[in-house]
C-alpha positions as CSV (number, residue, x, y, z in Angstrom):
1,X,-35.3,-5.4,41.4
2,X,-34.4,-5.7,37.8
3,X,-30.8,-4.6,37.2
4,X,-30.7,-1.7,34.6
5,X,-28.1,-2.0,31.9
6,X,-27.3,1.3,30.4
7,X,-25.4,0.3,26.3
8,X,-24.1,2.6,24.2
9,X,-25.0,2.0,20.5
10,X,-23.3,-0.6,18.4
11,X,-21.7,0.8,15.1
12,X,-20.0,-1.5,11.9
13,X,-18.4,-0.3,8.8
14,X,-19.2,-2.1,6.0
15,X,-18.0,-1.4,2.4
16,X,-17.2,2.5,3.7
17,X,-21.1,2.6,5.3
18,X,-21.5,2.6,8.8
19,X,-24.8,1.1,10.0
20,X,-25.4,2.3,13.4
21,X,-27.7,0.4,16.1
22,X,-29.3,1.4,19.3
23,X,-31.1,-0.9,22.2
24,X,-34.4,1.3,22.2
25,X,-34.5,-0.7,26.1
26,X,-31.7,-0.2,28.7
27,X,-32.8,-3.9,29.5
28,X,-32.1,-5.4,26.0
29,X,-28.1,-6.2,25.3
30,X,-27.1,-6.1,21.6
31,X,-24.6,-8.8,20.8
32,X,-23.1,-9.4,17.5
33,X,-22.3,-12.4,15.9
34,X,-19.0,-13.1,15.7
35,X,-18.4,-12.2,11.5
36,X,-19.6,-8.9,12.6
37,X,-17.5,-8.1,15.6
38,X,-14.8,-8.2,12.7
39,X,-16.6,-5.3,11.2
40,X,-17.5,-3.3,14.8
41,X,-15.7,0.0,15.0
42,X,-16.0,2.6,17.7
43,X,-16.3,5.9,15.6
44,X,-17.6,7.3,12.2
45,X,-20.5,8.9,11.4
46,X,-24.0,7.0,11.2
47,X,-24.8,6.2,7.2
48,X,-27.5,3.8,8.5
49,X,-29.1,4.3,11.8
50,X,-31.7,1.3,13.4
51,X,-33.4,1.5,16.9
52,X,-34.1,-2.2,18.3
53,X,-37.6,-2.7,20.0
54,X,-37.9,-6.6,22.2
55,X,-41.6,-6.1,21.9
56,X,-44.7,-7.7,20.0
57,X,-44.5,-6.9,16.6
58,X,-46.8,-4.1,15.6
59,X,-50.1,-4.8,13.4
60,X,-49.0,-3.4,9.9
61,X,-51.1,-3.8,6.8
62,X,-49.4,-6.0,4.2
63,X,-50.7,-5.6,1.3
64,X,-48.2,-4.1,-1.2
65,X,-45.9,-6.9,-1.8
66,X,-42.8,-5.9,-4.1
67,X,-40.9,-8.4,-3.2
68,X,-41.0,-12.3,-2.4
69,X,-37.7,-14.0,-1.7
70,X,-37.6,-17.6,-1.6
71,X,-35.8,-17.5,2.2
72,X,-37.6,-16.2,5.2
73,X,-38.2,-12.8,4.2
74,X,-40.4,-10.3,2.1
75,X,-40.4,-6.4,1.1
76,X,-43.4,-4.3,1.1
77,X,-44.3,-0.8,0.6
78,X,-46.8,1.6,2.7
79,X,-46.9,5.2,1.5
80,X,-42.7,6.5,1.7
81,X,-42.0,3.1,4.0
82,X,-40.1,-0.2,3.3
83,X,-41.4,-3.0,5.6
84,X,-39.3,-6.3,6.1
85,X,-41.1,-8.9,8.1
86,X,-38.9,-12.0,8.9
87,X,-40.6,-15.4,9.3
88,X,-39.5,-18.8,10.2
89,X,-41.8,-22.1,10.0
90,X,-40.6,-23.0,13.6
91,X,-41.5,-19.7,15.0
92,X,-44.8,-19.6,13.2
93,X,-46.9,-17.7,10.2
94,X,-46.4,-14.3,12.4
95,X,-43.2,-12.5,11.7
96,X,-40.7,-12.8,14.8
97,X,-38.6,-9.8,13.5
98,X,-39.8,-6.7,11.5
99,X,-38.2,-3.9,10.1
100,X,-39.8,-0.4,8.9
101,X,-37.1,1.5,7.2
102,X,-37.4,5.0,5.3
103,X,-37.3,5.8,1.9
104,X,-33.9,5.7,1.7
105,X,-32.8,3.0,3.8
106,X,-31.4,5.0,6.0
107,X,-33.3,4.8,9.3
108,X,-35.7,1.9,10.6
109,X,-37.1,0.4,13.4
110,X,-37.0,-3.1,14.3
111,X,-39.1,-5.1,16.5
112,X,-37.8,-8.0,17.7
113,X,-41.0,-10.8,18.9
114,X,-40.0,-11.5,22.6
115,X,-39.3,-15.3,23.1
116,X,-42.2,-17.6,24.4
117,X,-39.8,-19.7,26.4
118,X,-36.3,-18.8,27.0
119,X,-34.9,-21.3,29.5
120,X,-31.2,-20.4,28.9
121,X,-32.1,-16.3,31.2
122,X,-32.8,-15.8,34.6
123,X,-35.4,-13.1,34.9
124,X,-32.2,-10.7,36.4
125,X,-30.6,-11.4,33.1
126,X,-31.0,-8.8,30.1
127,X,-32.0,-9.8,26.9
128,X,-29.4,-10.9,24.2
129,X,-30.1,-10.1,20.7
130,X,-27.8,-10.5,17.4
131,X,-29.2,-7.0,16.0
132,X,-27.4,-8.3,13.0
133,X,-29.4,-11.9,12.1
134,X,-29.1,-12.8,8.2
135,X,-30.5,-12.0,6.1
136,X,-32.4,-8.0,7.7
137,X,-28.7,-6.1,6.7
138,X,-27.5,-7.5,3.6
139,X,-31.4,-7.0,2.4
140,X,-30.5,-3.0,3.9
141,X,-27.1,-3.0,2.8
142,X,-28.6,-3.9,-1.3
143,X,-31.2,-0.8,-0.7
144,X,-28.7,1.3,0.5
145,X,-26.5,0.9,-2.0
146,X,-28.1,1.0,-5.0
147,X,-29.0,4.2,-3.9
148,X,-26.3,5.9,-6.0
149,X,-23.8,3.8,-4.1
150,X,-22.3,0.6,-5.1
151,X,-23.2,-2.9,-5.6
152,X,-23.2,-6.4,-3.5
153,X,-21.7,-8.9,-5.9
154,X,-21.6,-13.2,-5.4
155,X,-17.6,-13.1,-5.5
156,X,-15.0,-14.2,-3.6
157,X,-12.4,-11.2,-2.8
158,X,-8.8,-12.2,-3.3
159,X,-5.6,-9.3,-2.5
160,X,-2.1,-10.7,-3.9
161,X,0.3,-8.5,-3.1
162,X,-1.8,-5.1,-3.1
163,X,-3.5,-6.3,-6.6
164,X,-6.9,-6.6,-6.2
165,X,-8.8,-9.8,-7.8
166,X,-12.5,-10.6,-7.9
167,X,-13.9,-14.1,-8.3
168,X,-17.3,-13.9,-9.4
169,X,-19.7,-16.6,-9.9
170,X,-23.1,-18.2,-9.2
171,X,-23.7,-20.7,-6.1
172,X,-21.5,-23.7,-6.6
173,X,-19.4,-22.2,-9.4
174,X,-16.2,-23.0,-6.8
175,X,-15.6,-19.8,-4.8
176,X,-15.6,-21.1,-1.4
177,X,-13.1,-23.6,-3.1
178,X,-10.7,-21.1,-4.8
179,X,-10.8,-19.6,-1.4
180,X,-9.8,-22.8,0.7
181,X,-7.1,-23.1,-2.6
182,X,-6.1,-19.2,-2.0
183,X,-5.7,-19.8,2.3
184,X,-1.9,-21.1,2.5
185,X,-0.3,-18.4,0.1
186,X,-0.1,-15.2,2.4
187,X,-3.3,-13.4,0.4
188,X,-5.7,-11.2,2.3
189,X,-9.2,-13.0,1.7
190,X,-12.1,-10.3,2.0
191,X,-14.9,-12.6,1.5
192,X,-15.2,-16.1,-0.4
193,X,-19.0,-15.4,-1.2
194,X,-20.3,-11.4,-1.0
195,X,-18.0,-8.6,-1.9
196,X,-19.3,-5.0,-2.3
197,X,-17.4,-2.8,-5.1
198,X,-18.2,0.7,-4.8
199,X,-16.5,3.6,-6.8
200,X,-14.6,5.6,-4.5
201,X,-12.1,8.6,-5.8
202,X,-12.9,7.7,-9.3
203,X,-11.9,4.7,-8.5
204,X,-13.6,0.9,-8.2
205,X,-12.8,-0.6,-5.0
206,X,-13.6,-4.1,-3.5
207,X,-15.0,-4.4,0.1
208,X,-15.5,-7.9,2.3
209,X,-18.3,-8.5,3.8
210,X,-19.5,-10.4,6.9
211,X,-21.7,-12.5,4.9
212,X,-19.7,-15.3,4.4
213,X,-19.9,-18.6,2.5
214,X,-19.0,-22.3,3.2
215,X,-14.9,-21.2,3.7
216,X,-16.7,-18.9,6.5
217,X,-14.0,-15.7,5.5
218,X,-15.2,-12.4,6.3
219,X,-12.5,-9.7,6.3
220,X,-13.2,-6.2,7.0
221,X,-10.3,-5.0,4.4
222,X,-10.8,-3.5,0.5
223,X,-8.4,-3.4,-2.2
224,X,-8.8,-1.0,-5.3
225,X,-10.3,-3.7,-8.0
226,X,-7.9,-4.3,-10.5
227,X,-9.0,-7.5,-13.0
228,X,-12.2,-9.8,-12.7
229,X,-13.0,-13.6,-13.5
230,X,-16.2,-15.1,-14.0
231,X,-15.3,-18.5,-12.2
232,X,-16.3,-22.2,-13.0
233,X,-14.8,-25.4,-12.4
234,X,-12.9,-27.1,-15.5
235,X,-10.7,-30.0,-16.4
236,X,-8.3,-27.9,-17.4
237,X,-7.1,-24.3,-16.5
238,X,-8.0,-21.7,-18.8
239,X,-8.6,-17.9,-19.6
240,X,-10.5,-16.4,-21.7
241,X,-11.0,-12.3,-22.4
242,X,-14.9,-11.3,-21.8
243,X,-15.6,-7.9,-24.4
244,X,-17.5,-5.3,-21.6
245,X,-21.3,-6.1,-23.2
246,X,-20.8,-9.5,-22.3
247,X,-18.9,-8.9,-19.1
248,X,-21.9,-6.4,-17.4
249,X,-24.4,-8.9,-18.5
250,X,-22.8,-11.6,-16.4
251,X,-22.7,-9.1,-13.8
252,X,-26.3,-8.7,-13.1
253,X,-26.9,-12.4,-13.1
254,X,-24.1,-12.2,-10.3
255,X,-25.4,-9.1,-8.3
256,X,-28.3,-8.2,-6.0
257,X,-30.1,-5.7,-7.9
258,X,-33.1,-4.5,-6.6
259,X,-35.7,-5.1,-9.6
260,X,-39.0,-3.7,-7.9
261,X,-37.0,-0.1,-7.6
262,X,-37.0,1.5,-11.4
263,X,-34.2,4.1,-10.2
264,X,-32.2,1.8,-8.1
265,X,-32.2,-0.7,-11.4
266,X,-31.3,2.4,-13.9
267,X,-28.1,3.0,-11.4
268,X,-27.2,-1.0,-10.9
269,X,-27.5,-1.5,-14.6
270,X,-25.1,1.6,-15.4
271,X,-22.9,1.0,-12.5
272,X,-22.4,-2.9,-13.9
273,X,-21.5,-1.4,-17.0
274,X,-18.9,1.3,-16.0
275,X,-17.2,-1.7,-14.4
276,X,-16.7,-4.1,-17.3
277,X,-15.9,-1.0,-19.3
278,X,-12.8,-0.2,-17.1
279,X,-12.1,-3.4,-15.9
280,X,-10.5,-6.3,-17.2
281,X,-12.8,-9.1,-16.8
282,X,-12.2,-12.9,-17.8
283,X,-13.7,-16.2,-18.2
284,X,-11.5,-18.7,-15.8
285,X,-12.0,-22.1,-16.4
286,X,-9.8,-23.8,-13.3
287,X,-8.8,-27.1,-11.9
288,X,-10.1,-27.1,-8.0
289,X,-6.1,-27.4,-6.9
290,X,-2.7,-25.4,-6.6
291,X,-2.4,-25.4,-10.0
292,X,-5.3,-22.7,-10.0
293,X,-3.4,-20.3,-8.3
294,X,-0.3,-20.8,-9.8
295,X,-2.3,-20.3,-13.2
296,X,-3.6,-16.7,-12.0
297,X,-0.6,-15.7,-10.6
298,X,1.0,-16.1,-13.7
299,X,-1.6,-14.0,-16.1
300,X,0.0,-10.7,-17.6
């Protein structure tokens, strides 16, 4: 006989938001990845609630596509429904995870595609599944928040001595390598590759995330925000004051906005700007060694 294995629900805080998850079957065992075990805490009210199925993956009609990623997933709409099928080319056309969320990205349910062959379980094993796998929460966590919320930015998350510094840039612009740069000088790194910023007390604040880059940092702290660089890698360290019209534009081409949601854009866009309004943000040209930090350290 089948042992039963009776789990409570998993919770995580992320950027102040806590996604709560349940095994819909006392024979299924949730396990986080290890980023998000950083994030796991035991209490806190549910901001985001899921309920896992291991079952096949109900028969939905796709037809309203509003969104096509160029990784494994997609976003459609059915009626007041958001539906997030996962795909992988070694797993087939069919989806092998789907999500149905709300209107408000606050409650879904996910089915999880039983495996076909899973050598690794006996049969008096329960089933282990990462409730967490990239990319179904950060594509939540962007809904969610632009919701009236906050914002998930490409930036690595920097705190020197309670001042709160955010390295923004586009893939490759060098923040995994600022990070590795930032590692031996006592900092707190939140992230070197997704930070949330979120106004919170009338206040912007920085959040890491578990969504990690190549430095693989995923901190569960914040910091209040206090100055902003747009990073790329120069021959020479330099600085260079950004007025707040050119600041929030460089913002959305560093953000996740969700451009298939009119209202969600009209917040994002006014949200980017409140923050280069009352934020100090830079151009930072640096050299990819010590010098770099000993450059920011020393900016008034």
């Amino acid at each position: 006989m089948q042992k039963i294995y009776k789990l409570s629900p998993i919770k995580i805080r992320i950027g102040d938001i806590v996604i709560s998850v349940n095994n819909a079957q006392e024979e299924v065992f949730l396990n986080n990845s290890l980023p998000h075990r950083f994030f796991q805490v035991m209490n806190g009210s549910s901001d985001i609630f899921l309920n896992y199925y291991y079952v096949s993956i109900p028969n939905l009609s796709l037809d309203n596509l509003i969104f096509a990623s160029e990784g494994n997933w997609n976003l459609y709409q059915k009626g007041r429904q958001f539906i997030i099928p996962l795909t992988s080319y070694a797993m087939g056309p069919c989806p092998y995870r789907l999500a149905v969320m709300n209107e408000d990205f606050s409650r879904g349910e996910v089915y999880v595609r039983p495996y076909e062959v899973d050598p690794g379980r006996s049969p008096e094993s329960p089933v282990a599944l990462d409730p967490f796998e990239y990319p179904l929460d950060e594509v939540i966590m962007v809904n969610f928040l632009a919701r009236g919320r906050g914002v998930i930015l490409h930036a690595c998350g920097v705190v020197d001595e309670g001042r709160g510094l955010l390295f923004v840039g586009v893939s490759g612009a060098g923040k995994s390598t600022l990070a590795e740069l930032w590692k031996p000088t006592g900092v707190t790194l939140l992230s070197d590759d997704r930070i949330i910023v979120r106004r919170m007390e009338g206040k912007f604040r920085m959040y890491g995330t578990p969504w990690h880059g190549d430095a693989g940092i995923a901190s569960p702290e914040s910091a209040p925000l206090e100055r902003l660089y747009f990073i790329e890698q120069a021959a020479r360290n330099y600085v260079q004051a950004l007025s707040p019209v050119d600041a929030a534009a460089r913002l959305l081409v560093r953000c996740f906005p969700p451009f298939y949601d009119k209202a969600g854009m009209e917040f994002i866009l006014d949200f980017l700007a409140q923050v280069a309004e009352e934020i100090p943000c830079y151009e930072l040209g640096f050299v990819p060694d010590a010098s770099a930090i000993d450059f920011v350290r020393g900016l008034k």
